[in-house]
N, C-alpha and C positions, 0 to 999 in steps of 0.2 A: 349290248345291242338292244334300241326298244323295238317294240312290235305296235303297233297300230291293232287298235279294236275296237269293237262295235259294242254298243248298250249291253250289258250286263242283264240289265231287266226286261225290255222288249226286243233286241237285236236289232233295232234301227240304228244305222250309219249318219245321222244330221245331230252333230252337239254345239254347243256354244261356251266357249273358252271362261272359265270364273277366277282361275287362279294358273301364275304360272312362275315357277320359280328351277331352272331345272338345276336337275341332280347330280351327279356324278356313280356311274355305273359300278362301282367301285364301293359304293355305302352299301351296294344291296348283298354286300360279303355277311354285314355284321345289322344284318336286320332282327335285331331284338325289337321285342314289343316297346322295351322302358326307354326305348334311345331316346336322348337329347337334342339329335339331328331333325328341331322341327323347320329349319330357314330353308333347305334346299327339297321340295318334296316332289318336283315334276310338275307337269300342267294336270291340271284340275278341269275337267268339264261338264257339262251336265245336258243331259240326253233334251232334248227340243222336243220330242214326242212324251216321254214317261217322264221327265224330271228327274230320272237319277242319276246321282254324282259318283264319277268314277276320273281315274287316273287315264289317261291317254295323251301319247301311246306309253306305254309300260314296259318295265324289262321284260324281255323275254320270260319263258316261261323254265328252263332250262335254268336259267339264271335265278329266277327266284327260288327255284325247290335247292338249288348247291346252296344258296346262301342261309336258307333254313335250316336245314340238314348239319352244316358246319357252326352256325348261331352259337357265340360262344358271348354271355350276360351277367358277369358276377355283380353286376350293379343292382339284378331283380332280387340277390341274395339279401342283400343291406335292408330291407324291407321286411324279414319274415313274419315278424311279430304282428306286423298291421296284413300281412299278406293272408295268413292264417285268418285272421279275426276277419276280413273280407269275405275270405273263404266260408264261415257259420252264416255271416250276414246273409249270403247266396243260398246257402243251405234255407234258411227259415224261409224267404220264399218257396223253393223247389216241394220244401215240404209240406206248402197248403194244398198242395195237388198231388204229392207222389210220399207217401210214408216211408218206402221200401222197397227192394227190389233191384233189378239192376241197374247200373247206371255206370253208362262212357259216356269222359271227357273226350273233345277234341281240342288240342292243342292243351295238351296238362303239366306245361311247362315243369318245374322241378317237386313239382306234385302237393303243394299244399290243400287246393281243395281237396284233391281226391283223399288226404289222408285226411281230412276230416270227412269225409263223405263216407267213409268205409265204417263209422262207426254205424250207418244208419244202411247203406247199401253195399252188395258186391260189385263194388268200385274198380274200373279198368279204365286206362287210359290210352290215345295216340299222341305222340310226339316228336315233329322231324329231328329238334336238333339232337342229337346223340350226346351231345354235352347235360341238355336238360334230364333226357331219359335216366341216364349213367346217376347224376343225382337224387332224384326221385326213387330207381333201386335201392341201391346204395344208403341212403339215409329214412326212406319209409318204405322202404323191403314194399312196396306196391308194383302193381303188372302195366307196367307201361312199354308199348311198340314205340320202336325208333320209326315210324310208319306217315306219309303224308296218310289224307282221308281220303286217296283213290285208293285204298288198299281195299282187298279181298275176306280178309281176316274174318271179318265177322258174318254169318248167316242172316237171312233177313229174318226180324222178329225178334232180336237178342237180346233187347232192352228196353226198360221201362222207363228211363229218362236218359235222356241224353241232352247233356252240357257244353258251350259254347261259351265263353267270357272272353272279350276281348281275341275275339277269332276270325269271324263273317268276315272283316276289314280286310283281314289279308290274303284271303285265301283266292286262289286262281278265277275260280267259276264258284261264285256264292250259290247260284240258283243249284247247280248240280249240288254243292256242298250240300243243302236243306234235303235234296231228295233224297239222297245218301243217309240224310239221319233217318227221315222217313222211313227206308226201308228196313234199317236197323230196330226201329221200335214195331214194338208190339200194336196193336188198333187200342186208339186210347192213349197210348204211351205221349209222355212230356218233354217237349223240346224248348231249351230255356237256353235264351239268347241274352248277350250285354256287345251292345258296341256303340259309337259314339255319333249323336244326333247334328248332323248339317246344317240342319234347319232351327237349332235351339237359338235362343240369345244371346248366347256369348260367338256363339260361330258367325253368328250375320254381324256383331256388335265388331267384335273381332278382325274377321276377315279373311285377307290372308296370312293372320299373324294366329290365329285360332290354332293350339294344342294338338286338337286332333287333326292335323295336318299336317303328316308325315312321311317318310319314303317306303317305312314297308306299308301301309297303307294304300288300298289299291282303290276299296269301295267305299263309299259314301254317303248311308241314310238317312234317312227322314221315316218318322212312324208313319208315310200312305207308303212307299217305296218301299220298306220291311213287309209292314203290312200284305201288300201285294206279291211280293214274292214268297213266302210266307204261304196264302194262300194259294199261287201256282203248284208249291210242292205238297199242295195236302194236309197242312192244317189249318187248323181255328186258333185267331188268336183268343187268350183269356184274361190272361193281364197282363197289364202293360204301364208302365211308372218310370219316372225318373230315377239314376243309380246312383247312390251317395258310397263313398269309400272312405276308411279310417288309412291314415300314413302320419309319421311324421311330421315336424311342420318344417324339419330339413329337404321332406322331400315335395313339398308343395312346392317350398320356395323354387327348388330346382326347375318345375315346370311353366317359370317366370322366366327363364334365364333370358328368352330370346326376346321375350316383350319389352318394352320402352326402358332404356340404364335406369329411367328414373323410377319407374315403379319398381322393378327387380330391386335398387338398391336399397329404397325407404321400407320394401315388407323387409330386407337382409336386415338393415340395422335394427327395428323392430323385434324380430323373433331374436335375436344376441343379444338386445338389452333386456329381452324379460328371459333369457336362457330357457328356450324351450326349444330348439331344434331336434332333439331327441325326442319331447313329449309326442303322443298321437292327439292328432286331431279327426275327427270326425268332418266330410263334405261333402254337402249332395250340391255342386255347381249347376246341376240341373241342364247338361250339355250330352250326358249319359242315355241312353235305353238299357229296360230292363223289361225283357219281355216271357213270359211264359204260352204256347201255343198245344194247344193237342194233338195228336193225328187223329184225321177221322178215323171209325170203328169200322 
């Protein structure tokens, strides 16, 4: 069942259609972050008042927390090695602003950052699907809730960073999500966000064939639209930069799949004649946000 909704960022009802491809109610069982599933993502619009881009109308909300909660991804597993080393790259930012201290992931999938985070902070995580949690125990003995972020768990004040990668995009209500972290951190405390830019070049160059356009995918930004909600919930931004990630170049190519047979197949033949699909490549596409914000004191 979709629901119909209103702007995410100003709560105005007037948008204007950008993209529409609908979905099948049915993909949002197996709404992993790494899906493949970029051709079918739902109608795409973007708010006529604030300009931000959001999914409407959307599965229900019922529907999207069962399909989180059950999220079952061994395909995020084939990655760890470049998942890890993304995980330090995120770190050496967080650490220009925050040495120490506490620090909750939201959404800590099968826990690679946080297991390198632990080396520098006491590291906790939230995480729906009980698939990802079960391994992040199990293989980095770390404290991860099988928990959406409407949870109680934590008292306000608890944390001196809290972390977001590849999260904002999916969550129900991004703005309550931010105030949420807000109350969780200390006055001061670092809230470090990565999700993917609308308004970059490859997204306008692209279209409706652009990566980041996908079915668990709900929100949409641009650096004025973060920005701005960002500052509704109480902070400053501090930095803010493009995000580059190290993978394979098997699994770049993957993220090709649905673009033109003919570029998909000339990068395919390319990386099999120099045998480097295994190799990591390093890539800032420049289509990324990477932002660090304070709360005010």
């Amino acid at each position: 069942m979709l629901e119909k909704v209103n702007c995410p960022l100003c709560g105005e009802d007037n948008c204007s259609v950008l993209y529409h491809r609908p979905y099948a109610l049915g993909s949002m069982s197996d709404c992993a972050a790494t899906t493949d599933q970029f051709a079918t993502y739902g109608r795409i619009v973007r708010c006529v008042k604030c300009g931000m881009v959001y999914t409407n109308p959307r599965p229900a909300r019922d529907a999207l927390l069962a399909g989180y909660g059950s999220c079952v991804d061994d395909a995020y597993l084939q990655e760890s090695s470049s998942r890890s080393i993304n995980a330090h790259l995120s770190l050496n930012v967080i650490k220009r602003f925050a040495q120490s201290g506490r620090l909750l992931e939201i959404g800590s999938a099968t826990g690679y950052f946080l297991n390198a985070a632990r080396a520098d902070f006491d590291a906790v995580g939230l995480e729906p699907s009980e698939w990802a949690c079960k391994i992040a125990r199990e293989r980095f003995k770390l404290e991860v809730y099988a928990e959406p972020i409407e949870t109680d768990r934590f008292p306000r004040g608890s944390f001196d960073v809290v972390a977001m990668t590849d999260v904002i995009e999916h969550l129900i209500d991004p703005k309550d999500a931010f105030r949420r972290a807000a109350d969780w951190l200390k006055p001061g405390g670092l809230l470090y966000v990565v999700t993917p830019d609308v308004s970059s070049l490859s997204a306008l160059l692209l279209r409706g064939f652009w990566w980041g356009l996908r079915p668990a995918h709900i929100h949409y930004f641009d650096r004025e639209t973060l920005r701005r909600m960002l500052k509704e919930a109480g902070f400053e931004v501090r930095l803010e930069k493009s995000f580059g990630r190290m993978f394979s170049y098997g699994y770049w190519l993957s993220r090709l799949r649905n673009y033109p047979r003919l570029v998909y197949r000339s990068v395919e033949a390319a990386i099999e004649g120099l045998g480097v699909k295994e190799k990591l490549l390093y890539l800032d596409t420049r289509d990324s946000m990477e932002v660090c914000a304070r709360k005010a004191a």
